[in-house]
N, C-alpha and C positions, 0 to 999 in steps of 0.2 A: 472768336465768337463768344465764348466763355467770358472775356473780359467785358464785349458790348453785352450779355447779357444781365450784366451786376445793374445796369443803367436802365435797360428798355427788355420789353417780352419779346423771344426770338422760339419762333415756330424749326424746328430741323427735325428731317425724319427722311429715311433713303425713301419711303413713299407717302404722298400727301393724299391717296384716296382714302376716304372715308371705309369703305369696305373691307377692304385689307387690312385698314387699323383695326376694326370691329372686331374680325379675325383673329387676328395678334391676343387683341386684348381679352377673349373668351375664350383663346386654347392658355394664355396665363392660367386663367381662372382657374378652366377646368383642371390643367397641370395640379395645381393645389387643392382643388377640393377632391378630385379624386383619387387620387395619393398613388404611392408607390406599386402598390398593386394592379396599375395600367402603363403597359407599354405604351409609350407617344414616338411615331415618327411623321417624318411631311416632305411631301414629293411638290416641289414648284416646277411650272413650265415654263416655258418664255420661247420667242422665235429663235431660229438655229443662229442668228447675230446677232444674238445679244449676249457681249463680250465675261460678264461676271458670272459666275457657276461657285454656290448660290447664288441667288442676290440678295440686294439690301433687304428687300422684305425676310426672305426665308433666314436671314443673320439676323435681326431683330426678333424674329420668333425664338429663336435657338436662345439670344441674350434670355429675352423675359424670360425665361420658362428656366433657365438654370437660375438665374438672382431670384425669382419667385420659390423654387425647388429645390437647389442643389444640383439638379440634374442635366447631365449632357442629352441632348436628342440627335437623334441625324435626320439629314435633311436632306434629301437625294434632289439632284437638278436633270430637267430634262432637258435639250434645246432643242426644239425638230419645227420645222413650218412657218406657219407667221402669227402662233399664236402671242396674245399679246403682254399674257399674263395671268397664270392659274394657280395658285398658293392653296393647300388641302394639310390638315393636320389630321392625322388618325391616332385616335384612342383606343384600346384593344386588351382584353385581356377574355379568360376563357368565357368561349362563348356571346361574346357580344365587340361589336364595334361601332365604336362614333366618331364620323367624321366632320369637320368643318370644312369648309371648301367656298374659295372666292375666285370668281374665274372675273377678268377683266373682259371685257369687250368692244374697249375703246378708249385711247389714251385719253380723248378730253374729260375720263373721270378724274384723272389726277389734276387739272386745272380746277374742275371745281370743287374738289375736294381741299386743294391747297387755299382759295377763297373763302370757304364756307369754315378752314380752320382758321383763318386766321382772323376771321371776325370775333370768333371767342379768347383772342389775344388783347382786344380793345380795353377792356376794364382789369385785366389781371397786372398783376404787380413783377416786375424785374426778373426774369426768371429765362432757364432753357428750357423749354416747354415741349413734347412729344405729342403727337397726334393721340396717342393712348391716354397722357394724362386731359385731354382738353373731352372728351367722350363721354 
């Protein structure tokens, strides 16, 4: 992939909805702008057969948030039912807390999420490209 990406723009991302990247890309954020004086952890859900514990989303939050910080977070995985997909990052330090929180409600976001990113692929130059960077 690395090698066809020297040549054309290549979308890769373990999840291609728009929301979850949102996600991703505003617990980044907030990782760095609110500094070391807030504990960050994030609890994902998924139905009880779905095989990865994390997933790709809650490993991608974990990457940003140390390359942006330094910092390890954990990331607790729940599997129970048939939910489909619920990713929460919590910010906390004394006396207050802020969460982000994307719950999915139906696979066909990630189809139109993978469409709607990869039309912003169209004009950009050679590249491996992340749903984060195209937002």
């Amino acid at each position: 992939m690395q090698e066809r990406a020297k040549v054309i723009p290549i979308l890769f991302s373990p999840n291609m909805a728009l929301g979850p990247n949102y996600v991703l890309k505003l617990a980044r954020q907030m990782a760095v702008e609110l500094g070391s004086d807030w504990n960050i952890e994030g609890i994902e859900i998924h139905r009880e057969k779905k095989a990865d514990a994390p997933s790709g989303t809650a490993k991608k939050g974990i990457q940003l948030i140390k390359e942006a910080t330094g910092r390890e977070i954990l990331f607790h995985a729940l599997r129970i039912g048939s939910v489909p997909g619920k990713h929460m990052f919590f910010f906390a330090r004394e006396g207050e807390v802020i969460t982000l929180v994307h719950e999915a409600e139906s696979p066909i976001l990630f189809a139109k999420g993978a469409l709607s990113l990869a039309k912003k692929l169209i004009d950009r130059p050679a590249g491996l490209y992340e749903p984060v960077d195209l937002l």
